[in-house]
TORRODREN-418971 format. One record per atom (N, C-alpha, C, O): residue in one letter; x, y, z. Coordinates in steps of 0.2 Angstrom, whole numbers, plus 5000, padded with zeros to 4 digits. Example, Ala and Ser with C-alpha at 12.3 -4.5 7.8 and 13.67 -1.06 7.14 Angstrom:
A506649725039
A506249785039
A506649845039
A507149835042
S506449895035
S506849955036
S506450005039
S506750065040
***
This chain:
X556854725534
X556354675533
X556354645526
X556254585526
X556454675520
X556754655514
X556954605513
X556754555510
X557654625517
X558054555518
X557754485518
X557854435515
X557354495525
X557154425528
X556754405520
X557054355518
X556254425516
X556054405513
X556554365504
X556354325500
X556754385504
X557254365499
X557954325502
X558254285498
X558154325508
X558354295511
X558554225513
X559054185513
X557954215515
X557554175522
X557054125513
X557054065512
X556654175510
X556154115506
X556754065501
X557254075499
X556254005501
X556653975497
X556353955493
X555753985492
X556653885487
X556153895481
X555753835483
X555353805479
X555753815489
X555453755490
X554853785494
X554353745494
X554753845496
X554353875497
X553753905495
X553253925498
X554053905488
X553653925482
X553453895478
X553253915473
X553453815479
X553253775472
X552653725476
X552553675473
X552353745483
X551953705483
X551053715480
X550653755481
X551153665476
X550653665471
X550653685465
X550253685461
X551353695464
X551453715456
X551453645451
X551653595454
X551153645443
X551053615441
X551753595439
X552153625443
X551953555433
X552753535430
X552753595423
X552353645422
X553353575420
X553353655415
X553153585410
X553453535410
X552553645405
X552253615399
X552753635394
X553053685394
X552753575389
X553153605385
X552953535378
X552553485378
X553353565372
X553253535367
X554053485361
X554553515360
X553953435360
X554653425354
X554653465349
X554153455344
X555153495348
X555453505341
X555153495336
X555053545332
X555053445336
X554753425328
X553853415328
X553553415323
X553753405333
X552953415334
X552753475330
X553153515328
X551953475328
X551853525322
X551653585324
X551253585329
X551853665323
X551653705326
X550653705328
X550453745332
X550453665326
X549753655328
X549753635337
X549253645341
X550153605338
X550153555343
X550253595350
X549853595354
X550953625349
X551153715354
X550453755355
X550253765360
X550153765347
X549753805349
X549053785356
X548853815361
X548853725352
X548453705357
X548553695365
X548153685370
X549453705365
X549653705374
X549753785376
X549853805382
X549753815370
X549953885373
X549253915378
X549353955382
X548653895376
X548153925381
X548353925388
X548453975391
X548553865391
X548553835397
X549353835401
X549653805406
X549453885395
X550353895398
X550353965401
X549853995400
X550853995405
X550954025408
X551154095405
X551254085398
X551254155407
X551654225400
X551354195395
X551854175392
X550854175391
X550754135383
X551354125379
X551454145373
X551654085384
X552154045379
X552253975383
X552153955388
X552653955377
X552753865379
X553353825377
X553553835371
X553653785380
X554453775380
X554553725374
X554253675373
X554953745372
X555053685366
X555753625370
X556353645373
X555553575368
X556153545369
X556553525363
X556253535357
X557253495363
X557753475360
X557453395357
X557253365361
X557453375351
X557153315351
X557953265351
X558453305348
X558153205353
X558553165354
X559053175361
X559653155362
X558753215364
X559453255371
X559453205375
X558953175377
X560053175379
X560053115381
X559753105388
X559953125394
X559253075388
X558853075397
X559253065402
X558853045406
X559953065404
X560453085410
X560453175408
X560353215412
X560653195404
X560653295402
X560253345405
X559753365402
X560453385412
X560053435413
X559453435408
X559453435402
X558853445411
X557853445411
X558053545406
X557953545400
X558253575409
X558453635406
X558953655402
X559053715399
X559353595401
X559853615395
X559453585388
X559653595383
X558953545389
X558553505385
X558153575381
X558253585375
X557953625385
X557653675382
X558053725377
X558553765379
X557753735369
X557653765364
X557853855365
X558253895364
X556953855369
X556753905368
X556053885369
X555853835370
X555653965369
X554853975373
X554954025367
X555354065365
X554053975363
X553653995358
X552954035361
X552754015367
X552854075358
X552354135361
X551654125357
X551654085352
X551254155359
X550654155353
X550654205349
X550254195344
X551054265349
X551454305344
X551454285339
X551154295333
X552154245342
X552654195337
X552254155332
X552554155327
X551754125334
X551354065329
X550854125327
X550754115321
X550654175327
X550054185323
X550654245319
X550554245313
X551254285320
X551754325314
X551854265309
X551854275303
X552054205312
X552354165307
X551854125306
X552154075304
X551154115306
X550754115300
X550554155293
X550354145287
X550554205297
X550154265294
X550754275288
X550754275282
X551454285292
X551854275285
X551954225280
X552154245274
X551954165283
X551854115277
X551154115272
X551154115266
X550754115276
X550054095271
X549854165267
X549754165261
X549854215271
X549754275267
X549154295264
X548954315258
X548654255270
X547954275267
X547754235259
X547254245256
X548354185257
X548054135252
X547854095254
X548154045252
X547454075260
X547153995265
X547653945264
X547453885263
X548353945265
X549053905266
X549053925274
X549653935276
X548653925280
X548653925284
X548553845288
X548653835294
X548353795286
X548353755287
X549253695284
X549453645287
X549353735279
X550053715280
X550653735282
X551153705281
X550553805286
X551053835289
X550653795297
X550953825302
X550453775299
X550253745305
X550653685305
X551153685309
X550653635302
X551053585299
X551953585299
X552353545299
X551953635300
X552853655302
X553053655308
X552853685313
X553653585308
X553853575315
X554153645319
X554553685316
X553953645326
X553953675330
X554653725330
X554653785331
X555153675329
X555853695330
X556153725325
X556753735325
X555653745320
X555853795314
X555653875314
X555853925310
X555053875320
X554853945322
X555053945328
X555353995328
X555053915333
X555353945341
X555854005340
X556053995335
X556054035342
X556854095344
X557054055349
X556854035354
X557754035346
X558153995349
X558554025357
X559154035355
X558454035361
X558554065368
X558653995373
X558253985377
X559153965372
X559053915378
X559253915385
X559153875389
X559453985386
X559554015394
X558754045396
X558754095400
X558154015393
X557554055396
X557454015399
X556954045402
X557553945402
X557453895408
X558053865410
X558453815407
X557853905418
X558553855421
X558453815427
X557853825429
X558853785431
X558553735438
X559153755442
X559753765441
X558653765449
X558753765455
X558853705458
X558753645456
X559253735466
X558953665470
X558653685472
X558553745471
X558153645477
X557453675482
X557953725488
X557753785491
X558353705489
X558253775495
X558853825493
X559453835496
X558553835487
X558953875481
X558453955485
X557853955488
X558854015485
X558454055491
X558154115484
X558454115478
X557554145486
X557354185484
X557654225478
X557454235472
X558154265482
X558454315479
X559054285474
X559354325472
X559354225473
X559454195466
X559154185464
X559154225459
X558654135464
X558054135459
X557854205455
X558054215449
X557554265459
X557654325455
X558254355451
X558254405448
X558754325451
X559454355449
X559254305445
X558654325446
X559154275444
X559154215436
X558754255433
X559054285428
X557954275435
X557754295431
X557854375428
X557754395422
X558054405432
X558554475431
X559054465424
X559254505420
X559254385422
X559754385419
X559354355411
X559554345405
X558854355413
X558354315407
X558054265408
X557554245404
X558154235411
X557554185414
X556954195414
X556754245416
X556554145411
X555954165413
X555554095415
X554954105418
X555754035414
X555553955419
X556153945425
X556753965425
X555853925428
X556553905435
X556253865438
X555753885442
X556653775436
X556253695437
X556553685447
X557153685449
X556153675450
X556553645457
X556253565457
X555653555459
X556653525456
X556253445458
X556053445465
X556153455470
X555453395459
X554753385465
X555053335471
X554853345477
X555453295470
X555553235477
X556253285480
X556753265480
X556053325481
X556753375487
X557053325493
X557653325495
X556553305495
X556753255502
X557353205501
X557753195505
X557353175494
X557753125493
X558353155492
X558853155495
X558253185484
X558753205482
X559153265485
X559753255486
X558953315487
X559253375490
X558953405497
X558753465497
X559053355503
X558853375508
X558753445511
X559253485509
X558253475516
X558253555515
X558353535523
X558153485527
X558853595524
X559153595534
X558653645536
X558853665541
X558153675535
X557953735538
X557153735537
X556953715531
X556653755540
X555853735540
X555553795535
X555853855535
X555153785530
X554853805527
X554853925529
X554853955534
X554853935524
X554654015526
X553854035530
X553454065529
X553954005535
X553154025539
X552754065537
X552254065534
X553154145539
X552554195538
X552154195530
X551654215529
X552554165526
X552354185519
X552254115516
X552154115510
X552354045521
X552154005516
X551453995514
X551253965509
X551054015518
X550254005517
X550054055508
X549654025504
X550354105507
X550454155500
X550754105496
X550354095491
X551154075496
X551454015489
X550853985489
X550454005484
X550653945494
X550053905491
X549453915487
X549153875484
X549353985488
X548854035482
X549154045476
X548954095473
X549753995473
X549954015469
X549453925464
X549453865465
X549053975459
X548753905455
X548553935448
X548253985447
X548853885443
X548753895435
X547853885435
X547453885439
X547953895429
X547153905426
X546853835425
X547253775425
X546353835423
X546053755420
X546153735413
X546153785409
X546453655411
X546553655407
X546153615404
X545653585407
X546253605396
X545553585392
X545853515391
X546453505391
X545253445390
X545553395392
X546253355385
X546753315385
X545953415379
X546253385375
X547053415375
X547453385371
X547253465378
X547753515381
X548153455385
X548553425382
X547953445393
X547953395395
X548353335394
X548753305398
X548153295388
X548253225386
X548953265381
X549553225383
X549053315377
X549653305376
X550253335380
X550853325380
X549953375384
X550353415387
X550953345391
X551553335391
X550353325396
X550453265400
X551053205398
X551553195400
X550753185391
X551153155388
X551853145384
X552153105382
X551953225384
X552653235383
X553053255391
X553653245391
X552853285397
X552953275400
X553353235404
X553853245407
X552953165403
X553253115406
X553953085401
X554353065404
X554053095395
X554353095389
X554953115393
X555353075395
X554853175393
X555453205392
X555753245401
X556253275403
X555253205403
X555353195413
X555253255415
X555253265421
X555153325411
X554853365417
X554453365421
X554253415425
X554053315421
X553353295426
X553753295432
X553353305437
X554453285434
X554953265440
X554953335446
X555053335452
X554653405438
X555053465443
X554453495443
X554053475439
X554353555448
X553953575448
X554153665444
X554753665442
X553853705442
X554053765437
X553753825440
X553253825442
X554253865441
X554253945443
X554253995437
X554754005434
X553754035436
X553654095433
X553754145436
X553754155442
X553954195429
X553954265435
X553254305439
X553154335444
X552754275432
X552254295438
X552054255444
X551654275448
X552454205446
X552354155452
X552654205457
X552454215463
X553254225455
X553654275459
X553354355463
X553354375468
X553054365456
X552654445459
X552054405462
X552054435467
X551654355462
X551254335465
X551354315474
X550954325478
X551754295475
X552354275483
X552154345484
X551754365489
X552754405479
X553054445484
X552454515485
X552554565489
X551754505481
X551354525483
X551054535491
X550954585495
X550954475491
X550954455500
X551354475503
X551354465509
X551954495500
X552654505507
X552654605506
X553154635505
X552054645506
X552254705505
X552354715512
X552954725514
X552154725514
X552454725524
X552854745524
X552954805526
X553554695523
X554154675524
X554454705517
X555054705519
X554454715513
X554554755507
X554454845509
X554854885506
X553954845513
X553954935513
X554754965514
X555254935515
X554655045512
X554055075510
X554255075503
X554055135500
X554655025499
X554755025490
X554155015489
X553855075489
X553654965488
X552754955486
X552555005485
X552255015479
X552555055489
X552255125489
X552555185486
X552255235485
X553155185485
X553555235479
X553355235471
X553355185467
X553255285470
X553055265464
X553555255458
X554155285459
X553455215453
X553755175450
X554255225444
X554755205441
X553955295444
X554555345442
X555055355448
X555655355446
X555155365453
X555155385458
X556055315460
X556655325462
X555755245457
X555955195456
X556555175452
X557055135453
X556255225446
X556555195439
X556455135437
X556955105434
X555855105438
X555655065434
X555055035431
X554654995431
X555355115425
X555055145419
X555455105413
X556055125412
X555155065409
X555855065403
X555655105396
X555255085391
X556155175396
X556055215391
X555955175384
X555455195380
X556255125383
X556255095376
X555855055376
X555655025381
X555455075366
X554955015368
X554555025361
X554355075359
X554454955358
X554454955349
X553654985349
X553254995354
X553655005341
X552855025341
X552855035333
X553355035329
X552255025332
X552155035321
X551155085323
X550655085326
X551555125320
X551055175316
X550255145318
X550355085317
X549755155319
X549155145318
X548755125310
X548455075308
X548855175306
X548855155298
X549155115296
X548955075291
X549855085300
X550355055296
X549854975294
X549354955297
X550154945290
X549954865290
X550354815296
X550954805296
X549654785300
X549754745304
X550554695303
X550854665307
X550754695298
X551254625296
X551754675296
X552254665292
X551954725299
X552454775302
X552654735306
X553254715306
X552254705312
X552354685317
X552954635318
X553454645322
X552854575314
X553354535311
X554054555313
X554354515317
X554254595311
X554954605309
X555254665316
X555754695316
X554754665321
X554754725327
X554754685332
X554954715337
X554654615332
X554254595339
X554654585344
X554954535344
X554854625349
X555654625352
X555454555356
X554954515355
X556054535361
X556354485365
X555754455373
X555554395374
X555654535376
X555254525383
X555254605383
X555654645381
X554454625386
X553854575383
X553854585377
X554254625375
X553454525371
X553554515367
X552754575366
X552254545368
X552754635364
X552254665365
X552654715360
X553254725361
X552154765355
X552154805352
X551554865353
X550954845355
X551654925352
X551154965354
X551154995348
X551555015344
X550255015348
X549855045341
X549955105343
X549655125349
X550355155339
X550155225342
X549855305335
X550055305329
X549555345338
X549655385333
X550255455336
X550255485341
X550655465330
X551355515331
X551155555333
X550555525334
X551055615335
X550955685337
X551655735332
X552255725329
X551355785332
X551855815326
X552255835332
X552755865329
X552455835339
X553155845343
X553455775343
X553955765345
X553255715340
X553655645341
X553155625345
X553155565345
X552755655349
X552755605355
X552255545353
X552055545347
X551855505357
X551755445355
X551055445358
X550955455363
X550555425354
X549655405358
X549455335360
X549255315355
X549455305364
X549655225363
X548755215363
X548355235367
X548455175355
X547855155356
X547755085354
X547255055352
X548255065355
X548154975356
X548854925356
X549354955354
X548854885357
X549454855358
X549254765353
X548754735354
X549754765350
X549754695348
X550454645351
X551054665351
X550154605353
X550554565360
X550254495361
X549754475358
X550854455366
X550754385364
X550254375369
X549854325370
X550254445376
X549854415380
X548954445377
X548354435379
X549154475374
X548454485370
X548054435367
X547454425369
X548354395362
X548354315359
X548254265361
X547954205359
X548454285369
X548654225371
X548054155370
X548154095369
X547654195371
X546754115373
X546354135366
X545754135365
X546754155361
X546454205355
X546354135349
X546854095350
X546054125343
X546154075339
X546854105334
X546854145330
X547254065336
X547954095330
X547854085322
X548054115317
X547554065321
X547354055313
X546954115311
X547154145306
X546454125315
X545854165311
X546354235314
X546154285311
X546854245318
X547154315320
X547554305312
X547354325307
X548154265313
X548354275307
X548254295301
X548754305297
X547554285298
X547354285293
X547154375294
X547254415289
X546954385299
X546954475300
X547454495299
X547554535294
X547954485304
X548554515303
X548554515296
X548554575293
X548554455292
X548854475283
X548454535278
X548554565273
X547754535283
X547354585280
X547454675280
X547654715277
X547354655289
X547254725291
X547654785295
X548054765299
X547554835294
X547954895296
X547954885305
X547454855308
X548554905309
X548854875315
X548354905321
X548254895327
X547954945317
X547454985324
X546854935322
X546654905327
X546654915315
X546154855315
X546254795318
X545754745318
X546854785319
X547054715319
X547054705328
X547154645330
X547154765333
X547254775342
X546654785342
X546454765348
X546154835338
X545454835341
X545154755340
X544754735344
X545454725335
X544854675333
X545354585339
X544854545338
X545554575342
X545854565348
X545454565354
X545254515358
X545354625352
X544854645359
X544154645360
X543854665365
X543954615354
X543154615354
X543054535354
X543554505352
X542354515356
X542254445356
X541554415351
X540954405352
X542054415345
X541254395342
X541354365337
X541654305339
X541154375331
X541254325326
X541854335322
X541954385319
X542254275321
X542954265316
X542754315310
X542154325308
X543254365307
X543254395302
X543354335297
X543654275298
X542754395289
X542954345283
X543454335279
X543554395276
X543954285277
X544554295274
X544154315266
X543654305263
X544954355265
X544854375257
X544454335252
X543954365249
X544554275250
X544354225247
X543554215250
X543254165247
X543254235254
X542554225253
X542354155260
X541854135263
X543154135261
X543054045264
X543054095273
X543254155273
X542754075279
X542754115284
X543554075285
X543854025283
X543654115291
X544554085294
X544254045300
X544553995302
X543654045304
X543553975306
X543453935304
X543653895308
X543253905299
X543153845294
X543853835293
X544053775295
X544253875291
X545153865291
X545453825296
X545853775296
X544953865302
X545253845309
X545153745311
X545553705313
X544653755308
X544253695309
X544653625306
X544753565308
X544753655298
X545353605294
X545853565298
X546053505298
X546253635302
X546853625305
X546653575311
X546953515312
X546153595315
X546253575322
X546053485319
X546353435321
X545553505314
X545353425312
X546053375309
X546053305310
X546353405307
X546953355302
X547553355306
X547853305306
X547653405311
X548253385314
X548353365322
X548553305324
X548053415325
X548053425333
X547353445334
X547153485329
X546853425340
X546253465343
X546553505349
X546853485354
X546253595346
X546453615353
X545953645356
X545353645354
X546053675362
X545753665367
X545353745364
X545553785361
X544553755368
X544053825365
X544653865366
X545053855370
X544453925362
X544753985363
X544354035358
X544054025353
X544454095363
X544154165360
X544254175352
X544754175349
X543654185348
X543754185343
X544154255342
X544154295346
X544454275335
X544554345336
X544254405331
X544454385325
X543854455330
X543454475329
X543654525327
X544154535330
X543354575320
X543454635318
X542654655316
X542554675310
X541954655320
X541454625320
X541254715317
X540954745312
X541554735323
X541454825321
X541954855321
X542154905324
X542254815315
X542854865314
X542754885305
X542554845300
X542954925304
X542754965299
X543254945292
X543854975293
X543254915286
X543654885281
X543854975275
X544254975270
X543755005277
X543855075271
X544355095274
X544455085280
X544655125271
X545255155272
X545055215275
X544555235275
X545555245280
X545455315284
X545955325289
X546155275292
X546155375290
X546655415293
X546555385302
X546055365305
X547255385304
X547255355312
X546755395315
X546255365317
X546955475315
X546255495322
X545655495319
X545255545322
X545355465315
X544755445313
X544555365318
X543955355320
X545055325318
X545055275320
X544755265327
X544355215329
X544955325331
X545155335339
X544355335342
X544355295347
X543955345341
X543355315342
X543155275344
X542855275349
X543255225337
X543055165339
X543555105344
X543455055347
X544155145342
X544855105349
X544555125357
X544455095363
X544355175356
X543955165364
X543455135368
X543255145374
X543255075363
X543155025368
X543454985369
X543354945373
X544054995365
X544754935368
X544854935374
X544654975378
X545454885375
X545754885380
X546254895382
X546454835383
X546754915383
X547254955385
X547554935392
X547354955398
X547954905392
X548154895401
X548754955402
X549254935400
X548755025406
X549055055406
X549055075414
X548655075418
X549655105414
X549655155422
X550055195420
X550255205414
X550155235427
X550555315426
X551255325430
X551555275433
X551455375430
X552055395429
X552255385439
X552655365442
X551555415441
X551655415449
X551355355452
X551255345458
X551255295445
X550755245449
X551155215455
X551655245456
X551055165461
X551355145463
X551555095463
X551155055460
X552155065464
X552454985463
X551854935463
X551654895459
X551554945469
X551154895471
X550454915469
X550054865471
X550254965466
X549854945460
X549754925455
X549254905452
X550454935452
X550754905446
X550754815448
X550354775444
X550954795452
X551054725456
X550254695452
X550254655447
X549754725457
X549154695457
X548754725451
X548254685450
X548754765447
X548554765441
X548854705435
X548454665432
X549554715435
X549654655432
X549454585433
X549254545428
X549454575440
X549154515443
X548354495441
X548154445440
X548054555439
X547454545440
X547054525432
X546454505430
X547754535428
X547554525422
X547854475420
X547654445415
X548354465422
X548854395421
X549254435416
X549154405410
X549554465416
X549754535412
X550654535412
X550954525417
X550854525407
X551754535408
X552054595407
X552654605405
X551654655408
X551954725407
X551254775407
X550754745407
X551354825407
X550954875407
X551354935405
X551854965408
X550954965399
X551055035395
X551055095402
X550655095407
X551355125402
X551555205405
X551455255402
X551855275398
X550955305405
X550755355401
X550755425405
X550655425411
X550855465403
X550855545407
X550455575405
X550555585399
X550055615408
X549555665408
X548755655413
X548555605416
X548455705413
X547855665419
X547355675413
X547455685407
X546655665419
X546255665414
X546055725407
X545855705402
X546055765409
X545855835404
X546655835399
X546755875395
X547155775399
X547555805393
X547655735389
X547455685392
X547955735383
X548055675381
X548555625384
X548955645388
X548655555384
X548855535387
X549555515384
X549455465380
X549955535384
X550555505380
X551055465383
X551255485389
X551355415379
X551555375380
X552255375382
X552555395377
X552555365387
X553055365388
X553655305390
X554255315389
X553355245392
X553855195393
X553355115394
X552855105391
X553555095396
X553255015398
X553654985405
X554155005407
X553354945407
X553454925415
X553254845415
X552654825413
X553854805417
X553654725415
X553954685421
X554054715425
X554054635421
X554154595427
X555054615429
X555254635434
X555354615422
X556154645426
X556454705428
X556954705431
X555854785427
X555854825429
X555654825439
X555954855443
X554854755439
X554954775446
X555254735448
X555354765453
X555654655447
X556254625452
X556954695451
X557154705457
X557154725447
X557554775448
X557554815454
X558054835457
X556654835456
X556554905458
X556754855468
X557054865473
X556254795465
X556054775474
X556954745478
X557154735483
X557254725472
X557954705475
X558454745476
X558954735478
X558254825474
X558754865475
X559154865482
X558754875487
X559754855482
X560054875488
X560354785492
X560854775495
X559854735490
X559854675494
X560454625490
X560354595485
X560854625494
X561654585491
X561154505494
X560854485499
X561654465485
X561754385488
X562354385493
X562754425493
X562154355495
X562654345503
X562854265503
X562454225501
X563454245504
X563754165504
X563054105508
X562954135513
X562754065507
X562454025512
X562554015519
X562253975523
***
């Protein structure tokens, strides 16, 4: 039954209702990204190529996918807590993105499932199918019935109107208004609906699977947050706060991540980040309350306010808070206290696929930490679990086949 579903679904199956892929020019000001990364997908957002010739593949046009990571490390290291956050916002885009131009690639519409995931297996993380299929690339076979009702519950978030007007307008620029855009979380969201026909992998637990990934970056809980910079691996772009155990082993009490960031004010985090120690900086993340005060006495929303006023308006977002977090120095398991109101997106070693699926989905989440022990022991940390570990696990076995 596997088969049939990676088989038989197509991508035209899967894009009805998807918006176009948001994205940004090169030279546009890192303010500009930011204000689109709320309403973008995994919190990040495509940069385009500026001058690429409008005949040239819509995905050979792409740079690379800027994260909300990426803009609040590469503030926090420019300005450095001297209020120059308002001129590291002013730096065209194409100066901070990671250059990766294989993270968006184009399909045809009845381009079938299980390529689509083999793109993404290979790095991918956009995959464009044009919207007029009927003209250009007729499809010879009727839509995936059992499962096409489940695409159509595939729907983005709301966008703010000032979001909207740029986004829209580089769009039509740069013609991706033409395709419709496939994420990975669009995929686990499909193959959600298809555990039926997927049994009984859903149900195997994800050790059990191997789709655990041992490897996986982390800085000290005491360390200073601006460690992170120079860590932030490739996918996901997610670091973990741990305190060591005198065996090595790892205590995971927070994570600093772009999906953490994502809806978060980048200005007022970076200016933490330049302050504060890496467990101050994932607890304060997670709290919703009032912007921390910078150094200088000046609040970092008022900073916020310079930027959005003088360059781009971006759309509300969470401010980021260190409201009860504690500015004195003091040893990590001193810390552990107060991290336990945080939030942690984690599971376990016996979780199952398919609660890993619907956890992630639930949060809009591109990975989940992996911990072993029950409740009466500590919980350590042993691997992380992301969107390539489950296309790995759910395609084991199922060959591309010639059309």
């Amino acid at each position: 039954m596997a088969h049939i579903v990676f088989l038989r679904a197509a991508a035209a199956d899967l894009t009805a209702g998807k918006p176009s892929l948001a994205g940004v020019p090169s030279s546009a000001p890192l303010s500009a990204a930011a204000a689109v990364i709320p309403s973008s997908p995994e919190a990040a957002v495509a940069v385009w190529r500026d001058g690429a010739s409008p005949l040239a593949p819509l995905a050979a046009t792409v740079v690379g996918l800027l994260s909300s990571l990426d803009v609040v490390a590469f503030v926090a290291s420019h300005a450095r807590g001297g209020g120059a956050e308002a001129d590291a916002m002013r730096t065209p885009v194409g100066e901070v993105v990671p250059r990766e131009p294989a993270l968006v690639r184009e399909v045809e519409p009845d381009a079938r499932l299980i390529e689509i995931m083999d793109l993404m297996k290979q790095g991918a993380r956009r995959v464009l199918v044009r919207k007029n299929f009927t003209e250009g690339c007729p499809i010879n076979k009727q839509p995936f019935a059992p499962f096409y009702k489940a695409a159509l519950k595939i729907t983005g978030t709301p966008r703010a109107a000032a979001t909207q007007t740029v986004s829209r307008s580089w769009s039509s620029t740069f013609g991706c208004d033409k395709y419709c855009c496939l994420t990975r979380e669009d995929i686990v969201r499909f193959l959600i609906n298809c555990l039926g026909a997927l049994a009984p992998i859903p149900l195997q637990s994800i050790s059990s699977l191997g789709a655990i990934s041992r490897g996986y970056c982390h800085v000290d809980a005491s360390s200073p947050a601006m460690e992170v910079v120079w860590k932030i691996p490739s996918d996901p772009r997610a670091v973990a706060v741990v305190r060591t155990n005198r065996d090595g082993s790892h205590v995971i009490l927070g994570e600093i991540s772009a999906h953490k960031l994502w809806k978060r004010d980048h200005v007022a985090a970076a200016d933490a980040m330049a302050r504060l120690s890496a467990l101050h900086f994932a607890t304060g993340i997670d709290e919703n309350g009032a912007a921390p005060a910078a150094a200088n006495g000046v609040g970092a929303g008022a900073r916020r306010g310079e930027v959005e006023n003088d360059i781009v308006p971006s759309p509300r977002s969470m401010r980021f808070s260190s409201r009860r977090i504690g500015f004195s120095a003091c040893l990590a398991s001193q810390m552990v206290p107060s991290h336990r109101e945080n939030t942690v997106l984690t599971c376990k070693t016996t979780s199952s696929l398919a609660a890993v699926m619907a956890q992630m989905l639930a949060h809009r989440a591109t990975h989940l930490w992996v911990v072993q022990g029950d409740d009466t022991e500590e919980a350590i940390l042993v691997g992380m679990v992301g969107y390539m570990d489950i296309f790995n696990a759910v395609t084991s076995g199922v060959l591309v086949l010639p059309a």
